[in-house]
N, C-alpha and C positions, 0 to 999 in steps of 0.2 A: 353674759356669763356662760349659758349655756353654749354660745358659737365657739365660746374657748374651749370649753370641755369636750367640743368634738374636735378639734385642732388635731390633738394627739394620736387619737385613732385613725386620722382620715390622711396622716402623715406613714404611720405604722404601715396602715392599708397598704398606700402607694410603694412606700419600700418592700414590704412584702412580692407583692406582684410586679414590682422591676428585679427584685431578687430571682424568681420562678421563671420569670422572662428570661432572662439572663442563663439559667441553666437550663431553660429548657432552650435555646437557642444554641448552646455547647454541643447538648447533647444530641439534636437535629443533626448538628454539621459532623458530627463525630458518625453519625448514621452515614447520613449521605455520602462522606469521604470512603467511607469504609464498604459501601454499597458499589462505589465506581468503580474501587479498586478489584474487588470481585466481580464486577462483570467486564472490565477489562481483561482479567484473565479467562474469562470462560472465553474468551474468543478463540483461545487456543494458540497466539500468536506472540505474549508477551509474558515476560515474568518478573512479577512484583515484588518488593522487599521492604516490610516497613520495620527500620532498624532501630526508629529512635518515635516515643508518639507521647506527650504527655498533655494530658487534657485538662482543662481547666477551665475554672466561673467565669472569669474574664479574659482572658486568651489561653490558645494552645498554641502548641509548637510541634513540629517532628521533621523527620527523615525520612526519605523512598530512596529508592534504586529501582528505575525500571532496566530491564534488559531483554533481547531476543527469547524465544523461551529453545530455540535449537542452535545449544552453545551457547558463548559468552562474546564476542568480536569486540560488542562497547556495550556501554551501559552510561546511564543518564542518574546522576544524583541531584534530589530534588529536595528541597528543602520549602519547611512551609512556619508562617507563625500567622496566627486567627486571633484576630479581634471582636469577640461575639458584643452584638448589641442584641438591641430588644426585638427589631424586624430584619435585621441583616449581620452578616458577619463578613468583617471584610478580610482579605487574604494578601499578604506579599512574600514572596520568597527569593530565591534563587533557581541555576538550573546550569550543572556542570556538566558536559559532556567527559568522556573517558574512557581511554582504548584498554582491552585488555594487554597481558603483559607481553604475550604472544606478537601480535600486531604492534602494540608497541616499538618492539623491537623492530620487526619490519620495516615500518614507518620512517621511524627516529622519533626524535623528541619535539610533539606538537605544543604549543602553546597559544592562548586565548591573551588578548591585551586583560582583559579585562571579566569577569563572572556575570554573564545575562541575569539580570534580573525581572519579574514575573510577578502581574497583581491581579486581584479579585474578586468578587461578592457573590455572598451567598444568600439569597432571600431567605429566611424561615419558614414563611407562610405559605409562601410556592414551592419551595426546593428546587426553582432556579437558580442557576449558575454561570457565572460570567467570568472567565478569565485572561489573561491579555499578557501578551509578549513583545518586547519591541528592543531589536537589537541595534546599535549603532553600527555605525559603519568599522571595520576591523581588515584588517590585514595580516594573515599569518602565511610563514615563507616554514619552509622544511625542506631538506634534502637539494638542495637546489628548483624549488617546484615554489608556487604561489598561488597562495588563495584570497582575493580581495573581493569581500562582500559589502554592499554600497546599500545597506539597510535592510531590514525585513521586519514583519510585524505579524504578530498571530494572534487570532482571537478565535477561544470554544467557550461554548455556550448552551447550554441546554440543561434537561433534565432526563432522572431515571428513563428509559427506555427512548430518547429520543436525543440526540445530539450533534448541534453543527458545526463545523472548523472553517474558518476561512483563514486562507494564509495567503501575502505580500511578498515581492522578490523584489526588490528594486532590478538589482544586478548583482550578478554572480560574476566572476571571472576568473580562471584557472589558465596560470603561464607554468608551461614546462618547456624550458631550452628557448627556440624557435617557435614551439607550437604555444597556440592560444587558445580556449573555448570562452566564449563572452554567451552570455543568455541573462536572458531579462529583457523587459519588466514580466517577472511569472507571477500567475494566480491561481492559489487552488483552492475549489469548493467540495467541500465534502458533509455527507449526513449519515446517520450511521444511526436504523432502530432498532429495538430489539424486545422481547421480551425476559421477565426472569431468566437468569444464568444464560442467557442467549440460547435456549433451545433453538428458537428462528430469530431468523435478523435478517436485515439487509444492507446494502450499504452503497452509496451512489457518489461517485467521485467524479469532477471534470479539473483537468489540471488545462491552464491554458500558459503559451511562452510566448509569448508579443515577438519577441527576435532571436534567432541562436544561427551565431557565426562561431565558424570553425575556419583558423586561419592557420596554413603549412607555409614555409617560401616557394613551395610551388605552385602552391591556389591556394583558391581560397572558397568557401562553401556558407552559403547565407540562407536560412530558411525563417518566412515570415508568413503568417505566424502558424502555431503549432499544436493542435489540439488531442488530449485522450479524455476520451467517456468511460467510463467502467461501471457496471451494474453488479453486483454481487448477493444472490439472495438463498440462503435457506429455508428451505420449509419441512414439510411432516416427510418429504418423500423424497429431496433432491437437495441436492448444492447446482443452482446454476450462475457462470460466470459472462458476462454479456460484454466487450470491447468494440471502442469506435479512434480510428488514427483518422485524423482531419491534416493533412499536410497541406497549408495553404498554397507555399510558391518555393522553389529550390532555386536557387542561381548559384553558377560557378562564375563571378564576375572575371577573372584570368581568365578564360575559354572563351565563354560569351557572355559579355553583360548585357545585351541587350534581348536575351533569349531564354525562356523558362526552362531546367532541365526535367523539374518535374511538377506536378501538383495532383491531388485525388485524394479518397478516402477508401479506407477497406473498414469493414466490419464483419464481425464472428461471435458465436454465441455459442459456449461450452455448456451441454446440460446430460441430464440423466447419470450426475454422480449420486449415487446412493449416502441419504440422509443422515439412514440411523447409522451406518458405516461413518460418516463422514464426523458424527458424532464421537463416536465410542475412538475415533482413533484422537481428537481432540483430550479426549478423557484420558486415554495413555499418556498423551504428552504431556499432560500437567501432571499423571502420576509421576511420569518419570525427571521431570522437571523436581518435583517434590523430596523422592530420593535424592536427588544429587547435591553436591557440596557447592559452596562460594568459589571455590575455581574450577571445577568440571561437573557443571549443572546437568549432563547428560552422559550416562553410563556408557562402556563399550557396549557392543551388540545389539545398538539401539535399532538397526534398521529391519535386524532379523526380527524382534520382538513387534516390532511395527509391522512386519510383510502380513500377518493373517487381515489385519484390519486394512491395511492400502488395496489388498486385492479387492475385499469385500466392496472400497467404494463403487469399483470400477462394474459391480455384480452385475448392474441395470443396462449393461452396456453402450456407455456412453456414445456421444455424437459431437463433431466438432460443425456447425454450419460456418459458412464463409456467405454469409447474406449478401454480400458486395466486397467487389474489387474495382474503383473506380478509377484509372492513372491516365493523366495524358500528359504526354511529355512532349511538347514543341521540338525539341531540341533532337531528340531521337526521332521525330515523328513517327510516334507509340501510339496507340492508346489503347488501355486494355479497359471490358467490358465483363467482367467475370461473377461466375457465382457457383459454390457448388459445396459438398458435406464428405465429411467421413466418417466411420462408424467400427466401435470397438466389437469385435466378438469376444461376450463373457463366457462362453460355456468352457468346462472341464478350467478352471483357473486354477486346480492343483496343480497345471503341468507348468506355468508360468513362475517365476523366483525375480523377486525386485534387487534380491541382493548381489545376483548372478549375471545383472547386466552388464559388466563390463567384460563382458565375452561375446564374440562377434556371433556364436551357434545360437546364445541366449536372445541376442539383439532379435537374429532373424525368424524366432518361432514368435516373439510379441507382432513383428512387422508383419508376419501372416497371417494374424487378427485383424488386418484392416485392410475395411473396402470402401466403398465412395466411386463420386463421381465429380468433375467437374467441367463448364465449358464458359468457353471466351468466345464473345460474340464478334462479328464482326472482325476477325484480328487480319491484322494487316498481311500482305503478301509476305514479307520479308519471316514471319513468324513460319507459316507452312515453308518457308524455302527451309529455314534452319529444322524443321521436323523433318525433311527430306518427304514433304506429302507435295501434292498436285498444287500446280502456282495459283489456281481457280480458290481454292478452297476458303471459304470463308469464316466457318464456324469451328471453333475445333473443342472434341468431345475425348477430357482425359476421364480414362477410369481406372480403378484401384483393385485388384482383384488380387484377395493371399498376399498385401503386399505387393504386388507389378505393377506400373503402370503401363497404359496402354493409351496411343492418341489414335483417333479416329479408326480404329481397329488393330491399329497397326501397334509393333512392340515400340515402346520410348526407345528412340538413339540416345546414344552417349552423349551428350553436348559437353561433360569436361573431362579431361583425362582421367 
C-alpha cells in the first residue's frame, strides 16, 4: 500500500524535472544561437538579421538573413525550426541564397531547381554543435552561361570560442560559349578561435583543388593539384596575415603535353597592422552597418569616415615578407629562387588621403613610402640578358627606394611598354 502511495509523487517528480529539462534545454540553445550570432558579427565581416525567432518548450522556429557587412551584393536566408529534448536539440532548416536587386538585374534571372536543405544538434550539456549541409547535384543555365555542380556537403561544428568547417566539392563546372572552367574534387579545412566579442582570434584555412582545367579552342590549361594555406591572427598589438600558393604541376597539353609549364610555391607574411586600430575600424563598420536600412546598409561618405581609422592601422608601419618564391618551369627552363620584404613608412600619415587615390600624384606620394629589398638566387642567364646587366651575373639584388626600383645598382629598364 505504501509502494502505491509513492507511485504518484515519484511520477509528479519525473515530469517535473523532464518539464525543467525541457526548458532549460530551449533556453541553452536560444543562448548559444544568439551567442554565435553575435560573435559572428564582431568579426567585422558579416551582417546578421534575425527577422522572425519564436521560442518555445518543445520547439522553436525563426528566420536569419546573413549578408556582406560592405553593401548588400547577396544575402543568404536561413531558416531554422528546433526540437529541444532533455540532452540535445536537434535543428533542420533551409538555406536560400539571393542576389540583390541591383546585381540581379545584371545577371538575369537565376534560379535554383530546388531549396538546400540543412540539419543539426545541439548537446545541452557541452554546448556543442554540429551542423551539416548536403546539396545534390543541380544545374542552373542563365544568360547563355552554365553552372553544373555534381555535389557538395558541409559540416561546422564546434563550440563558443572555438570552431571547425570542413567543406566537399565534388565538381564544379562553369560553360560560357566555347570556354570551360571544370575544378574539383575541392576540399576546405578551416578553424576559426576566438575569444569574447573577438577581441583576438585566429583563424587557419587550407583550401585544396585535386584538379582545375581551363579549356579555350585554342589550348587548353590543366593544373593538379592546387593548394592555399592562410593564417590569420589578432592579438593585443597587431593583425597578422600569413599566405602559402602550393602550385603542384601546370600543363598546357595543345603546346606541350609532355612538358611542365610550371610548378612551385611562394609564401608571404603580412604583419605589424595595428591592433587596436584594426579594432576600432571593425567597431565603425558595424556602427555604420547598424545605421543603415534593408536596401543601403552603408551610408554615402562611408570611406572618408573610415580614412582616420584605416590610416591608424597602418601607424606601426607595416611589412610585407615574401619568405619564398620557389618556380621551376621545365618548359621555359626557369627557375626562380627568391626571397625578399617590403616595408611601409608610417610617419607624418596626415599627408596621406585613402579617399584620393584615384589620382595618379596621390598614387605616387603612398608609393614613396615604400622600401624593401629583394634577390633571386641563382637566375639564369637569360634573366640578366633581359635586365640589360653583364651575361656572368648570377645573383640579382632588387631594391626599393621612395618607391624605384633598382637591380643590381643599376636603375630597373622598362621591360613593357
Amino acid at each position: 500500500m505504501r509502494k502505491e502511495r509513492l507511485i504518484v509523487p515519484i511520477l509528479a517528480a519525473v515530469a517535473v524535472i523532464w518539464m525543467v529539462a525541457q526548458l532549460l534545454s530551449s533556453v541553452l540553445f536560444e543562448r548559444s544561437l544568439r551567442q554565435a550570432l553575435e560573435d559572428l558579427e564582431a568579426r567585422g565581416e558579416w551582417r546578421v538579421s534575425r527577422i522572425e525567432n519564436h521560442q518555445g518548450w518543445l520547439t522553436s522556429r525563426g528566420r536569419l538573413i546573413l549578408s556582406p557587412l560592405l553593401g548588400r551584393p547577396w544575402r543568404l536566408e536561413l531558416t531554422y525550426r528546433a526540437r529541444h529534448g532533455v540532452l540535445s536539440t536537434d535543428v533542420e532548416g533551409t538555406l536560400l541564397p539571393r542576389l540583390d536587386s541591383v546585381l540581379q538585374k545584371a545577371v538575369g534571372e537565376v534560379s535554383a531547381p530546388s531549396v538546400p536543405r540543412w540539419q543539426g544538434r545541439y548537446q545541452t550539456l557541452s554546448g556543442h554543435t554540429e551542423l551539416r549541409l548536403a546539396l545534390a547535384p543541380f544545374v542552373i543555365q542563365q544568360s547563355g552561361r552554365e553552372l553544373a555542380v555534381r555535389g557538395a556537403r558541409v559540416r561546422l561544428e564546434g563550440l563558443f570560442g572555438d570552431w571547425r568547417l570542413r567543406g566537399l566539392l565534388e565538381q564544379l563546372t562553369l560553360t560560357d560559349g566555347l570556354a570551360q572552367l571544370t575544378l574539383g574534387p575541392t576540399q576546405l579545412e578551416s578553424r576559426y578561435t576566438y575569444i569574447e566579442d573577438a577581441y583576438h582570434f585566429a583563424q587557419r584555412d587550407h583550401l585544396h583543388i585535386e584538379s582545375l582545367a581551363l579549356r579555350y579552342p585554342a589550348y587548353d590549361i590543366h593544373v593538379t593539384p592546387l593548394d592555399v594555406h592562410s593564417h590569420m591572427e589578432l592579438d593585443e598589438s597587431e593583425l597578422r596575415l600569413k599566405g602559402e600558393l602550393i602550385i603542384g604541376d601546370v600543363r598546357v597539353p595543345s603546346e606541350a603535353p609532355d612538358t611542365s609549364l610550371l610548378s612551385g610555391r611562394i609564401e608571404a607574411e603580412l604583419s605589424r597592422l595595428n591592433g587596436d586600430a584594426v579594432r576600432a575600424t571593425i567597431r565603425r563598420l558595424r556602427q555604420e552597418a547598424a545605421w543603415g536600412d534593408a536596401s543601403l546598409p552603408m551610408a554615402e561618405g562611408l570611406l572618408s569616415r573610415l580614412e582616420p581609422d584605416l590610416l591608424q592601422v597602418l601607424s606601426d608601419s607595416p611589412r610585407l615578407d615574401v619568405t619564398a618564391i620557389d618556380i621551376d618551369s621545365p618548359l621555359l627552363g626557369l627557375q626562380v629562387d627568391a626571397e625578399g620584404a617590403l616595408f611601409f613608412d608610417a610617419r607624418r600619415l596626415d599627408e596621406l588621403s585613402i579617399t584620393a587615390l584615384g589620382k595618379s600624384d596621390e598614387r605616387a606620394r603612398w608609393l614613396e613610402r615604400i622600401d624593401g629589398d629583394f634577390v633571386w638566387h641563382e637566375a639564369p642567364t637569360v634573366a640578366a640578358l633581359w635586365l640589360g646587366l653583364p651575361l656572368g651575373t648570377r645573383d640579382l639584388q632588387f631594391d626599393v627606394v621612395r618607391g624605384v626600383w633598382r637591380v643590381n645598382g643599376r636603375p630597373m629598364p622598362t621591360l613593357w611598354p
